[in-house]
C-alpha positions in Angstrom: -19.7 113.9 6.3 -20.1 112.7 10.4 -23.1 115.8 10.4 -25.1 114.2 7.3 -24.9 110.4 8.8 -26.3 111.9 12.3 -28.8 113.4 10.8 -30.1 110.7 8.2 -33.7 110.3 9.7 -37.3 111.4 8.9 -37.6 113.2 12.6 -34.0 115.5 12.1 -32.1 115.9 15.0 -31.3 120.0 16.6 -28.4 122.0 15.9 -26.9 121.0 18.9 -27.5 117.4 18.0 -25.9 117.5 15.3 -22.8 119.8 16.0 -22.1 117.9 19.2 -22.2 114.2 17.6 -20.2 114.4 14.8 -18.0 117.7 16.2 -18.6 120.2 13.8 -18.7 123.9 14.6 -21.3 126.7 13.7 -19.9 127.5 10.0 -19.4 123.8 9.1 -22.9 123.5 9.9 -24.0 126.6 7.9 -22.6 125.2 4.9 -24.1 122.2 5.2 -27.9 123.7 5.0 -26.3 126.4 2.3 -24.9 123.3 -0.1 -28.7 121.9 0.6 -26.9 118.7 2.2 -29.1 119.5 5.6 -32.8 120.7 5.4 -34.7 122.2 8.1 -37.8 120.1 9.3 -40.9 122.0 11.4 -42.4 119.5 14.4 -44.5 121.2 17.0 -42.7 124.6 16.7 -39.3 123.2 16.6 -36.8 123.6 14.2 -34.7 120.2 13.4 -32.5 119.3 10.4 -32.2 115.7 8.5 -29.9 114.8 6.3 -31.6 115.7 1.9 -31.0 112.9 -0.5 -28.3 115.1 -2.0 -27.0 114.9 1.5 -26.9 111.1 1.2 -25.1 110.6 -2.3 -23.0 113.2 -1.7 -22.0 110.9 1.8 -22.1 107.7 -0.7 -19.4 109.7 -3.0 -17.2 110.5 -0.3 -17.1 107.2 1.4 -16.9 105.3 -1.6 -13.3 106.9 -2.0 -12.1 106.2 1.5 -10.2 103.1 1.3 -10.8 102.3 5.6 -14.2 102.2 4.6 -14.5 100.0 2.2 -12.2 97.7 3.8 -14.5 97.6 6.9 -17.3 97.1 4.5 -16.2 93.9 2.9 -14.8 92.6 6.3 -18.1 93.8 8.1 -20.7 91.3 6.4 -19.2 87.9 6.1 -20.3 85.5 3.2 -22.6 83.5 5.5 -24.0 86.7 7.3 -25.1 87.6 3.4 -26.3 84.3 2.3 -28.4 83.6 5.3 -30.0 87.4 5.6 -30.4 87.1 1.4 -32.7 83.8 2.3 -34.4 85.5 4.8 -35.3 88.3 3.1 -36.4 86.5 -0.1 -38.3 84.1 2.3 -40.0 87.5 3.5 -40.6 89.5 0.0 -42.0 86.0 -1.1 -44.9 86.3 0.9 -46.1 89.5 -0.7 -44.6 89.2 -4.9 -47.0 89.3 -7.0 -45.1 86.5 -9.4 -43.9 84.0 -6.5 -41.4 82.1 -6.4 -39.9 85.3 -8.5 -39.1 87.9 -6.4 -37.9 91.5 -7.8 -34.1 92.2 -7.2 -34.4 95.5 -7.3 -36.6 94.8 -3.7 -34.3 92.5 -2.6 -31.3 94.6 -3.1 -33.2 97.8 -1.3 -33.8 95.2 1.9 -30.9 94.2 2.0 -28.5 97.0 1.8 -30.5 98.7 4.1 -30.4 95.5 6.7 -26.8 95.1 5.9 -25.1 98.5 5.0 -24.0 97.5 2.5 -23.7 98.9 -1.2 -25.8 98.4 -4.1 -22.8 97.8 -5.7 -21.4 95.1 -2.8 -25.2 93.7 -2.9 -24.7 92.9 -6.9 -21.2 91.9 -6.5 -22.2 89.2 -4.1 -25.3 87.6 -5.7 -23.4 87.3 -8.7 -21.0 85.3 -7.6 -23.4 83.3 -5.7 -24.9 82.6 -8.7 -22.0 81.6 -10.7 -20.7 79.7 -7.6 -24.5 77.7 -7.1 -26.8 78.9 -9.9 -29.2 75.9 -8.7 -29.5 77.3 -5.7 -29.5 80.9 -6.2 -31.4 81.5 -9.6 -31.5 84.9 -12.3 -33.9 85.8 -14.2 -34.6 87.8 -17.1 -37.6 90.1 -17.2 -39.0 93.6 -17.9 -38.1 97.1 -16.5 -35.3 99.6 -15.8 -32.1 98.4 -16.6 -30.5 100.2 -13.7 -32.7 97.7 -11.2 -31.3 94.4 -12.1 -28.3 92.7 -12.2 -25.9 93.4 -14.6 -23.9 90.5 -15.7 -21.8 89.5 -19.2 -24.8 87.4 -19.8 -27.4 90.2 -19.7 -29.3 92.5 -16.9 -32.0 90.5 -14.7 -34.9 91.7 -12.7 -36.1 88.7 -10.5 -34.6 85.7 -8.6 -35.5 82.6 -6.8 -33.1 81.1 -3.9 -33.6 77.3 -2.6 
């Protein structure tokens, strides 16, 4: 799982990159281009490998089970950390939303969790309880598209928010 998180970016990193960082040997790395977790990227002539989005859920999967992690995940952002990076970043999607002061959660949950690293699931957990805790101050929305975007709540999904 060390190999796929090395190699999770658009440039790839070598074989020898990869092996030596995260201490995997020749067959471990075989099997990770054979399960199509690692794919081979051409630049100049040279062979690198990244990390395929198969790569990536398959590392969500795993580390979702591994209690360590998600201890160090809750512990790692603290409920200020979130609430002041959440204002920030809707401060910063504001600028460009089409339907100001809404802003999509969907794009403030992709900001975020790739800010933060956190989960999507951490990411709804939180603004949830925000919400229930200040729903002045952090405000859900209904509106149209994918359920699997918004925010799903015993009230209903929502797609946009506004935070004061």
């Amino acid at each position: 799982m060390l190999a796929l998180v090395v190699a999770d970016a658009t440039k790839g990193f070598s074989k020898e990159e990869i092996k030596k960082k995260s201490r995997i040997n020749e067959k471990e790395f075989r099997e990770l281009v054979k399960k199509g977790y690692l794919e081979s990227v051409k630049t100049r002539g040279i062979v690198r490998y990244r990390t395929t989005e198969a790569g990536r859920e398959y590392c969500i999967r795993k580390a979702n089970s591994l209690e360590l992690i998600k201890y160090f995940r809750v512990k790692q952002v603290s409920d200020e950390a979130f609430l002041e990076s959440l204002k920030s970043s809707y401060r910063s999607l504001l600028k460009t939303s089409p339907i100001a002061p809404y802003v999509k959660i969907s794009d403030l949950r992709m900001k975020l969790t790739s800010e933060l690293g956190i989960s999507s699931e951490e990411f709804d957990r939180r603004i949830i309880e925000l919400n229930n805790r200040n729903p002045y101050d952090i405000q859900l929305h209904v509106g149209s598209g994918e359920p699997s975007e918004g925010v799903k709540t015993a009230r209903g999904v929502y797609h946009y928010v506004i935070i004061k």
